[in-house]
ZAPA-944209 format. One record per residue (C-alpha): residue in three letters; x, y, z. Coordinates in steps of 0.05 Angstrom, whole numbers, padded with zeros to 5 digits, always signed. Layout:
REM residues N
ALAXYZ;...
This chain:
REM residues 430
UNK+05794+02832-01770;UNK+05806+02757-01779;UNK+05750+02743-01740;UNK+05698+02779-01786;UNK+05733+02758-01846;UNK+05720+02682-01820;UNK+05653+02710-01803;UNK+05648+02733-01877;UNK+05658+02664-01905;UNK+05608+02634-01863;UNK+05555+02682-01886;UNK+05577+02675-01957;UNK+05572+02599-01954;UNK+05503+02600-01915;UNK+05474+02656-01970;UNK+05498+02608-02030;UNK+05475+02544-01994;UNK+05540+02512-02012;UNK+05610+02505-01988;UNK+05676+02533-02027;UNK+05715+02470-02019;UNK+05744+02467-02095;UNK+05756+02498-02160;UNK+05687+02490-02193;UNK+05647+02510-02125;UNK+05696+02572-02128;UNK+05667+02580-02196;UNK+05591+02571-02190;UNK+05607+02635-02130;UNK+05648+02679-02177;UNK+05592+02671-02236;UNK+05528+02687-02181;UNK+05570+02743-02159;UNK+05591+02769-02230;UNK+05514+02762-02244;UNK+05484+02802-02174;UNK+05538+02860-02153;UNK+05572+02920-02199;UNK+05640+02899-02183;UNK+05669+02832-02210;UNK+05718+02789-02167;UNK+05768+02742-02195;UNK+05762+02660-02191;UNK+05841+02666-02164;UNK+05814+02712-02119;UNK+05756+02680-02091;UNK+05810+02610-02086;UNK+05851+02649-02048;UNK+05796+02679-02006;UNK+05766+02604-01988;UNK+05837+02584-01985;UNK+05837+02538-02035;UNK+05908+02568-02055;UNK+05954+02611-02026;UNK+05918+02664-01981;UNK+05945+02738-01962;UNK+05893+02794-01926;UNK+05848+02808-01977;UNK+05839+02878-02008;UNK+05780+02922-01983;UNK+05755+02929-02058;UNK+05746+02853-02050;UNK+05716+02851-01986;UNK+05673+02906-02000;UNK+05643+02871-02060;UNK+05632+02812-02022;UNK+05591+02857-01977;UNK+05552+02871-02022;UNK+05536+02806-02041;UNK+05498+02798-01975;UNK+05465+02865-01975;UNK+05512+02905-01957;UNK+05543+02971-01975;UNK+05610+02956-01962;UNK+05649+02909-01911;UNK+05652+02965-01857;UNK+05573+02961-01863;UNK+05575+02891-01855;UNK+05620+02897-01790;UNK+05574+02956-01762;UNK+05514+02909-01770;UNK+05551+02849-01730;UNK+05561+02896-01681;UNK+05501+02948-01672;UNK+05480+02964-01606;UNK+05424+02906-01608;UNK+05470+02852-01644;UNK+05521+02871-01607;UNK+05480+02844-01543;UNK+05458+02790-01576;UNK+05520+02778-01601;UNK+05545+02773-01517;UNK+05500+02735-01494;UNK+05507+02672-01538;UNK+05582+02684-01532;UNK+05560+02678-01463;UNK+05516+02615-01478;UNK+05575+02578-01524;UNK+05623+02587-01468;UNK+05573+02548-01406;UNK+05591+02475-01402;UNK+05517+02467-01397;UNK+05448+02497-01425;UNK+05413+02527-01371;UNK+05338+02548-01369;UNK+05355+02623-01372;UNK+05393+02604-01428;UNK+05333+02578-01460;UNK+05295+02636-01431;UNK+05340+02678-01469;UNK+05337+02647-01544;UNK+05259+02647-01538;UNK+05261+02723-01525;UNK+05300+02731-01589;UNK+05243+02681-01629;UNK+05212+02734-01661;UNK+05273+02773-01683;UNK+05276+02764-01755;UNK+05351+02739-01747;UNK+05333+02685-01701;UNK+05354+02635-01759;UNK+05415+02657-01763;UNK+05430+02666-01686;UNK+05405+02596-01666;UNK+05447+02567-01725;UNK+05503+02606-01710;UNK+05494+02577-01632;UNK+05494+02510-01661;UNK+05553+02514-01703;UNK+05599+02528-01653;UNK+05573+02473-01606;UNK+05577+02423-01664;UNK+05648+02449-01692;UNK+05673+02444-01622;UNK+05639+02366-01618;UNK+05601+02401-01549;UNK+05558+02335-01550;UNK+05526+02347-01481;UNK+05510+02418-01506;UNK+05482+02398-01576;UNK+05438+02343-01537;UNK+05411+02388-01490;UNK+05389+02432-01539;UNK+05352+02389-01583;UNK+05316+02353-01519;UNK+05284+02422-01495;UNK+05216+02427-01515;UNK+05213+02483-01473;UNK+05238+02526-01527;UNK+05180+02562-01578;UNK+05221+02537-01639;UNK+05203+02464-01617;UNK+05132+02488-01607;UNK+05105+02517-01678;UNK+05075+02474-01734;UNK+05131+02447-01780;UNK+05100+02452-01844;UNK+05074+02523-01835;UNK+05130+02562-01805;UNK+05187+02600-01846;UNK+05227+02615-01781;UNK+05233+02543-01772;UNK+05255+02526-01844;UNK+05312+02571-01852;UNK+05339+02555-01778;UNK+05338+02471-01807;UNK+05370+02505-01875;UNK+05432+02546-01838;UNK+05440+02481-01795;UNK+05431+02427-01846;UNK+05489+02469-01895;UNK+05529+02482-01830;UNK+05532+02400-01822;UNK+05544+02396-01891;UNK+05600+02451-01896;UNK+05641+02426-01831;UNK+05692+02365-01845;UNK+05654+02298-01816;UNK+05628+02286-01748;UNK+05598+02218-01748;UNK+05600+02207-01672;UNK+05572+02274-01668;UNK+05524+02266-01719;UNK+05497+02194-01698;UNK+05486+02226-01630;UNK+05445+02283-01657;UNK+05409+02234-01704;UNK+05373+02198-01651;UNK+05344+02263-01623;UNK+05268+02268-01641;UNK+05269+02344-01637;UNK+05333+02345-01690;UNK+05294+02295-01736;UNK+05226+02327-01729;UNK+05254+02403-01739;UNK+05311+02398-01783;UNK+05323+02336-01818;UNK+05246+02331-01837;UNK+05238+02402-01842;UNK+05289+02408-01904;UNK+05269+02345-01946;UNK+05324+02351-01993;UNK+05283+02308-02049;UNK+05333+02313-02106;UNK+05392+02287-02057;UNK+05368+02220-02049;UNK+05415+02185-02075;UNK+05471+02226-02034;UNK+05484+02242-01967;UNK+05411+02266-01942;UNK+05385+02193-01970;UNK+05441+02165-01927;UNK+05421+02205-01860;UNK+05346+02180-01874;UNK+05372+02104-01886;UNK+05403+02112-01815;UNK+05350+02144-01788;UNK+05292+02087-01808;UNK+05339+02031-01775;UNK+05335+02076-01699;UNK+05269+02102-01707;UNK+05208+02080-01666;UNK+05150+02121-01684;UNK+05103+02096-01733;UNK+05083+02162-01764;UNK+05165+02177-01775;UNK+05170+02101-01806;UNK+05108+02117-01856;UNK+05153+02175-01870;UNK+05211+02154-01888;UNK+05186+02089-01921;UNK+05145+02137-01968;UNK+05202+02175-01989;UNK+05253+02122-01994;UNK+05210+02073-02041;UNK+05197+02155-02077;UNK+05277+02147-02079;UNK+05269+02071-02111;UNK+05221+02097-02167;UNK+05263+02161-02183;UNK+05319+02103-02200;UNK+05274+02059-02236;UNK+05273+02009-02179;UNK+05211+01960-02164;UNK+05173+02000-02105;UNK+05126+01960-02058;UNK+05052+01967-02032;UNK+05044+02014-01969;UNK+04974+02003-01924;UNK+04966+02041-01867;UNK+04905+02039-01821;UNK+04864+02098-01837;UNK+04839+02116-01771;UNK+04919+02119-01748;UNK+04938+02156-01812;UNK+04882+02224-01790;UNK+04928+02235-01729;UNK+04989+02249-01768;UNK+05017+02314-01799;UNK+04965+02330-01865;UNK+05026+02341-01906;UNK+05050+02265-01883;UNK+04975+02247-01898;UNK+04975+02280-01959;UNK+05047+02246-01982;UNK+05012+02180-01966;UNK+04953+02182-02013;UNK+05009+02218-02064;UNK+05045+02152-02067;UNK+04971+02115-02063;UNK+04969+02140-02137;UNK+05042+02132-02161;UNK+05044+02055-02140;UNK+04979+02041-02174;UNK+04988+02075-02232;UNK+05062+02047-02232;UNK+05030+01970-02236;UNK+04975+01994-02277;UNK+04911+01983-02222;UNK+04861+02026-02257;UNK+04807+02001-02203;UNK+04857+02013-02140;UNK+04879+02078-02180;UNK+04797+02107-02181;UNK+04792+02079-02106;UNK+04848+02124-02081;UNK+04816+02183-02111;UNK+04758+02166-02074;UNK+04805+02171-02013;UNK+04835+02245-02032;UNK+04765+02268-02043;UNK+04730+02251-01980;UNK+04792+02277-01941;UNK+04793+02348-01977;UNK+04709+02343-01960;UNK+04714+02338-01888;UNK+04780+02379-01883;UNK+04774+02440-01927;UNK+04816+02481-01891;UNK+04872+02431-01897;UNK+04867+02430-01963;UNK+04933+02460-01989;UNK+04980+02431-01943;UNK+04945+02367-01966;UNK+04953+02371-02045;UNK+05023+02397-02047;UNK+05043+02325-02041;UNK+04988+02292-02085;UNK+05003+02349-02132;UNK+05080+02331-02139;UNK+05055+02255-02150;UNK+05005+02283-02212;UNK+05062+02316-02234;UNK+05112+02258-02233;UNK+05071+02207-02256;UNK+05039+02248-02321;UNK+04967+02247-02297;UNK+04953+02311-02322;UNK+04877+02286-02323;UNK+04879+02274-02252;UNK+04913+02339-02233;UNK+04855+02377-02280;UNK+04799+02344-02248;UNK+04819+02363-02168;UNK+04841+02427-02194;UNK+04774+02440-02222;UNK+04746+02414-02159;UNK+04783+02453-02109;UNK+04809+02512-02144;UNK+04778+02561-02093;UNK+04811+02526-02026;UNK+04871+02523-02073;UNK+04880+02589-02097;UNK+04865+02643-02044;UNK+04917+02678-02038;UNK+04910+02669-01956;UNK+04922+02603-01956;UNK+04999+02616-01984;UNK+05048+02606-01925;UNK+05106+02593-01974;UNK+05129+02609-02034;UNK+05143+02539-02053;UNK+05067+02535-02046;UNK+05059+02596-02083;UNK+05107+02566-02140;UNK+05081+02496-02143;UNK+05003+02510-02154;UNK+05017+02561-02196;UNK+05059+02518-02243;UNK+05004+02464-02241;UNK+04965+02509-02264;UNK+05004+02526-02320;UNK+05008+02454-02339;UNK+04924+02446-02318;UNK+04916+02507-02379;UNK+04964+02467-02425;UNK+04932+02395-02412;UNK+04859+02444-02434;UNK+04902+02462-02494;UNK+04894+02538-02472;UNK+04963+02552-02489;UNK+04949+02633-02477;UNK+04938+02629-02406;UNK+04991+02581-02392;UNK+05042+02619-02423;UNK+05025+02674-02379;UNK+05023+02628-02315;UNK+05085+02604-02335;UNK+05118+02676-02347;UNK+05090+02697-02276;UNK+05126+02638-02241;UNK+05183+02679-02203;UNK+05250+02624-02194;UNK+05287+02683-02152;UNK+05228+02664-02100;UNK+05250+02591-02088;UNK+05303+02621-02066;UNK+05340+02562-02011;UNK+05283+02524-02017;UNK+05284+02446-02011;UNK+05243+02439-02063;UNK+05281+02486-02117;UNK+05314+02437-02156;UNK+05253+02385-02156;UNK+05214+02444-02179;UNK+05256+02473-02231;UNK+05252+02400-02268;UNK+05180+02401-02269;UNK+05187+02485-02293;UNK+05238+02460-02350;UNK+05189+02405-02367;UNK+05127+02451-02367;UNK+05181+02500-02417;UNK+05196+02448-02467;UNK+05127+02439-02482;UNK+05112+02512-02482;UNK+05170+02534-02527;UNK+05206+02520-02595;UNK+05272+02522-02621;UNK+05328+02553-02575;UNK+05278+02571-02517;UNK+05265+02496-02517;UNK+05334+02466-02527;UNK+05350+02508-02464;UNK+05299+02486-02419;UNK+05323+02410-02444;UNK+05390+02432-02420;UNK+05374+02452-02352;UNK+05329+02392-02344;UNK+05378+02342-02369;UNK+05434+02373-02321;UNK+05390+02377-02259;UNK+05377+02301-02272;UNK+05450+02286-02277;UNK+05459+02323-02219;UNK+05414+02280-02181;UNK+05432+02214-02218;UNK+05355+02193-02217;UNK+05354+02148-02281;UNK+05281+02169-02283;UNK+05289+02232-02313;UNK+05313+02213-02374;UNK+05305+02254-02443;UNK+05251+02205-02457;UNK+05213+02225-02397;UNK+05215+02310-02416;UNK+05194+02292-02495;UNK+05138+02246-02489;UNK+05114+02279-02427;UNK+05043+02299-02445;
């Protein structure tokens, strides 16, 4: 019983992306739960449950309702599904795996059997926490230096299996008390850095504990593709807090090699910097750039302009984003080329703002009622997103409607403490 009750608390925390560590996070829980299940549950009693007071056995109505949080009918469901005849296996065998002193190749053998399960995510992160609570260095090490297994294999910026196995371990790191030894160690790991720190680009933490992790990781790392990286998003993190940003050139032979997202956040910041220092002529001769890319590499075109998309939208340049919107609506839009719904989400809502910039107010209204926030769900992006979606709904809306979508934007830039995102920014946006 105490087991699956710990178990419980993990699950909440990973479903919540968060961890219960005081009053106000006990809060935020009881209000999402209040707002998504029949029964309510106390703040008292969800302190007591995360032990932030006093803790006795909790009641079954309690545990029940927290059941249904996750999808559950009750907490006996919730128990049945841990231990179903398949989980139940599964369940053995990493039991199994978490108690070997080493990772062996039927070990590895084992986890890419279970690849396609849908609750692969969960299993591998679940593997992974234990090693890392226990401080199982050797373990963790060998683990991120098999390329042998099919999670190490698949294309990063295309695959939802390995986004939400970097989300559960990213919030699992977060959640446990610190580990720096244990953290520095796993930092230097190409496999960890490639598939989970890069993987869940935490834009709107900058200035907090993820900027941190990629400060340390740009004094280790070797690779020039990973340095183009991370200097791209830390100067990013310099203009978000109204810092001086310098000039990036890359050799553009060197740069078609690279990940298209990472080619596409290149030419992204190609804009920002010279529309930052007002270079009209360098400004026109990037576009040049963007276009001759999405010419020869039409099929790459999404994965491309998600990050010159997000620079459009940062920097104003509603023009811009009209004109390559116009140009490549078609590669854009079909509906095939959506891997994600942060995809989805983010051409749709610069579409909303390309129908406001044509002052067809009708259509973007519509756009932006069809834009779904339930769908970012854990996403990375959600918060970065939900600015630009509060930005698009102050210009869209009057009165109350407005003054709410100034709230939520104001908060989610206090929350991130860029000095950007000022009130200024949201009123004289277009």
């Amino acid at each position: 019983m105490t087991d699956s009750i710990q178990q419980l608390r993990l699950d909440l925390q990973h479903k919540i992306g968060y961890k219960i560590t005081t009053t106000k996070e006990a809060g935020m829980l009881t209000d999402e739960l209040q707002s998504k299940v029949d029964h309510s549950v106390s703040l008292s009693t969800i302190r007591r449950f995360f032990g932030l007071i006093p803790s006795r056995t909790p009641q079954k109505a309690t545990l029940d309702t927290l059941s249904n949080f996750l999808g559950f009918s009750s907490f006996s469901s919730y128990n049945q599904y841990r231990i179903d005849s398949k989980g139940w296996i599964d369940e053995l065998r990493l039991i199994e795996i978490k108690k070997s002193p080493v990772l062996k190749q039927e070990h590895i053998a084992y986890l890419n059997q279970l690849y396609k399960n849908k609750d692969f995510p969960v299993l591998f992160s679940r593997l992974f926490e234990y090693a890392y609570l226990e401080e199982q260095k050797s373990f963790l090490n060998a683990l991120f230096e098999n390329r042998d297994l099919i999670l190490f294999q698949e294309p990063d910026h295309v695959n939802s299996i390995v986004f939400k196995t970097a989300f559960l371990i990213y919030n699992t790191i977060e959640h446990a008390s610190p580990r720096p030894a244990l953290l520095k160690a796993l930092l230097k790991q190409e496999l960890f850095r490639d598939y989970i720190v890069y993987n869940y680009i935490k834009s709107h933490e900058l200035n907090s504990n993820y900027g941190a992790i990629l400060e340390r990781i740009k004094k280790i790392s070797k690779r020039p593709s990973e340095q183009l990286f991370l200097t791209l998003i830390l100067e990013l993190k310099s203009y978000y807090n109204l810092k001086s940003i310098k000039k990036i050139d890359w050799d553009e032979q060197q740069l078609m090699h690279y990940p298209v997202p990472l080619i596409g956040r290149y030419w992204g910041y190609q804009l920002l910097y010279a529309y930052h220092h007002n270079d009209h002529h360098g400004y026109d001769l990037q576009l040049v750039s963007i276009h001759s890319f999405c010419h020869k590499n039409r099929e790459s075109i999404p994965y491309f302009m998600f990050e010159v998309v997000l620079a459009l939208l940062l920097i104003r340049r509603l023009d811009t984003l009209s004109h390559l919107i116009k140009d490549y609506y078609e590669a854009l839009y079909e509906s095939n080329h959506f891997h994600t719904d942060a995809e989805r989400f983010l051409y749709t809502l610069a579409d909303a703002f390309y129908s406001l910039y044509q002052d067809n107010t009708k259509i973007a209204n519509a756009l932006f009622g069809s834009l779904q926030l339930n769908l970012l769900g854990n996403s990375s992006w959600k918060e970065q997103f939900m600015l630009f979606y509060s930005v698009l709904g102050y210009q869209l809306f009057e009165g109350k409607k407005q003054q709410d979508h100034l709230q939520t934007y104001l908060q989610l830039s206090s929350d991130s403490g860029y000095l950007l995102f000022d009130a200024n920014y949201i009123e004289n946006y277009l």
